[in-house]
C-alpha positions in Angstrom: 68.4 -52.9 34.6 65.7 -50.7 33.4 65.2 -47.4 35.6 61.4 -48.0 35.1 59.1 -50.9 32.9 58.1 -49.7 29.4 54.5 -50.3 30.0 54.0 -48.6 33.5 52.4 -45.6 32.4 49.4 -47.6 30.6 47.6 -46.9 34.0 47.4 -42.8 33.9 46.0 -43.4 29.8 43.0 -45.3 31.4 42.3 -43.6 34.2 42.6 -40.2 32.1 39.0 -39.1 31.2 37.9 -37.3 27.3 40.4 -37.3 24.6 43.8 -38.6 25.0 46.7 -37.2 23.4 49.0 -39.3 21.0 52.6 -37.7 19.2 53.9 -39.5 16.2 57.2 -39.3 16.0 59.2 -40.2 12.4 62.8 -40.3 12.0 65.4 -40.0 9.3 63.7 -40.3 5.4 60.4 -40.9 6.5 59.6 -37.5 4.9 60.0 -39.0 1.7 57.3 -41.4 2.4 55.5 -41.7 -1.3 58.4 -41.1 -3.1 60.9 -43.4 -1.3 61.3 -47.3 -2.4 57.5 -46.9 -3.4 57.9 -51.1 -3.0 59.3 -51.3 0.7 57.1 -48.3 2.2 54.1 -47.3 -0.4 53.2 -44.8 -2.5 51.4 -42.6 0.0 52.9 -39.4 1.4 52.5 -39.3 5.3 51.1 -35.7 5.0 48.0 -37.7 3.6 48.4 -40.3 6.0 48.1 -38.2 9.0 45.4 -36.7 7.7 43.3 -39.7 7.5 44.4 -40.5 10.9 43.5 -37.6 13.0 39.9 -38.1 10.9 39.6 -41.6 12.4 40.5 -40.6 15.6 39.0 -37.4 15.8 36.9 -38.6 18.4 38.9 -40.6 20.8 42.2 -38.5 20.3 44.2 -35.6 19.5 47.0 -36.7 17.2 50.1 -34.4 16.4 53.1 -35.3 14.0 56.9 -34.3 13.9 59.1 -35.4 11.9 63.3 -35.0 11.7 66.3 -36.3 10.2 68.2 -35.7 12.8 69.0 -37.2 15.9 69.1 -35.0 18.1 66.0 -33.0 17.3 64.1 -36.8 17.8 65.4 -36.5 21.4 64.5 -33.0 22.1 60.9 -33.7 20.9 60.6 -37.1 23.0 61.7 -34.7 25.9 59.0 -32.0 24.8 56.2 -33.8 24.5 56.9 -37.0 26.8 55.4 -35.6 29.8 52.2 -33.9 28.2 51.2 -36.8 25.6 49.7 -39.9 27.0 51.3 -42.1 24.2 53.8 -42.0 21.5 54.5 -43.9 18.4 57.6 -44.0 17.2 59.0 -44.6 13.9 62.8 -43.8 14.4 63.7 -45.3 11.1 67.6 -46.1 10.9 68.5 -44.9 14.2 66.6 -47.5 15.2 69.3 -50.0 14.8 71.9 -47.4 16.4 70.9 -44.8 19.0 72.0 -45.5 22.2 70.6 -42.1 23.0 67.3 -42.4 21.9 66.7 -45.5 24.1 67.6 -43.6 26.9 65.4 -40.6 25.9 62.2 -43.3 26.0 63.4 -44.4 29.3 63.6 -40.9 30.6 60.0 -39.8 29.8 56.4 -40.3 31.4 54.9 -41.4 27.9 54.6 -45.0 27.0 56.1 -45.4 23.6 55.0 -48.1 21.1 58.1 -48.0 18.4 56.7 -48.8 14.4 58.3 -49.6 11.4 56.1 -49.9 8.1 58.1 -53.0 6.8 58.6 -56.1 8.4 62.1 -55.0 9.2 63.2 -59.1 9.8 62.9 -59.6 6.0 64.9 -57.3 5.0 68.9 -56.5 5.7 70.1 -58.3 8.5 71.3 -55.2 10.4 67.8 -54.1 10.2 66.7 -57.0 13.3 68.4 -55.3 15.9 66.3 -52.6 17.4 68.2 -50.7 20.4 64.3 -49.0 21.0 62.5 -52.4 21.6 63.8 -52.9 25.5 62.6 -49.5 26.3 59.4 -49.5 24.3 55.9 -50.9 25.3 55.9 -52.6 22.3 56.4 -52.8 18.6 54.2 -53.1 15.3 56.2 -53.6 12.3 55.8 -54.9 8.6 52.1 -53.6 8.3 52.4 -50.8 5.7 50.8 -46.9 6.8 48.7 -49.0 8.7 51.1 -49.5 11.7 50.5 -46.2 12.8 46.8 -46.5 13.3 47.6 -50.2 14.8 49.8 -48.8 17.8 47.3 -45.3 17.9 44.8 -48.1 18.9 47.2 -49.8 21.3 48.0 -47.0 23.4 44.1 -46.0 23.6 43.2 -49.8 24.4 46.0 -50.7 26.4 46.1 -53.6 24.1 49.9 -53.9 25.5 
């Protein structure tokens, strides 16, 4: 039993007037992004990626970005910024497949949270199929390159959930 639904908060994003406020959240070797398995995740840093982000959005939305390999600075940041944001997307790469703790961390804040992953996690290891994020999430965009980011930026501003 969930201790609230993973969309309910789409209703204060639409009812919220001027620009909405959207964290991106990246886990564990996602700063490596350009260098790392160039095949699996591209050859673009996210520094860059960001940057052409916030530029598309610039007039719908104020993006910021954090990133951490560890654990419990993810949490602490889903705490900080989970009651001011009006949406979240979350790339929590490995602990996605592990944190117990990050679930609950969704669960506990206002934000809706829309959990990415740039590969399509279900052809890859098998461990990698098993998200303990999903059930807390609003939903998930996976397998779509960089371009997952600005696919779930565009849910949480259409309520396309």
């Amino acid at each position: 039993m969930f201790l609230r639904s993973p969309c309910a908060n789409f209703a204060h994003i639409i009812k919220k007037e001027g620009m909405k406020k959207i964290a991106i959240i990246n886990g564990p070797n996602l700063n490596l992004l350009g260098v790392r398995e160039p095949g699996v995740y591209g050859s673009q840093s996210m520094d860059d990626y960001f940057g052409e982000l916030k530029t598309l959005f610039s007039h719908r939305a104020k993006l910021t970005y954090f990133q951490s390999n560890s654990e419990g600075a993810l949490i602490d940041e889903l705490h900080r910024v989970g009651f001011e944001v009006d949406g979240i997307v979350l790339n929590a790469g490995a602990y996605t497949h592990t944190s117990i703790a990050i679930a609950d961390a969704i669960r506990a804040i206002k934000a809706p949270v829309v959990e990415v992953h740039i590969s399509n996690v279900h052809n890859r290891e098998d461990f990698r199929s098993k998200s303990m994020l999903s059930a807390a999430c609003c939903g998930v965009i996976l397998g779509f390159g960089l371009d997952s980011y600005r696919l779930a930026v565009e849910a949480l501003l259409n309520k396309a959930i």
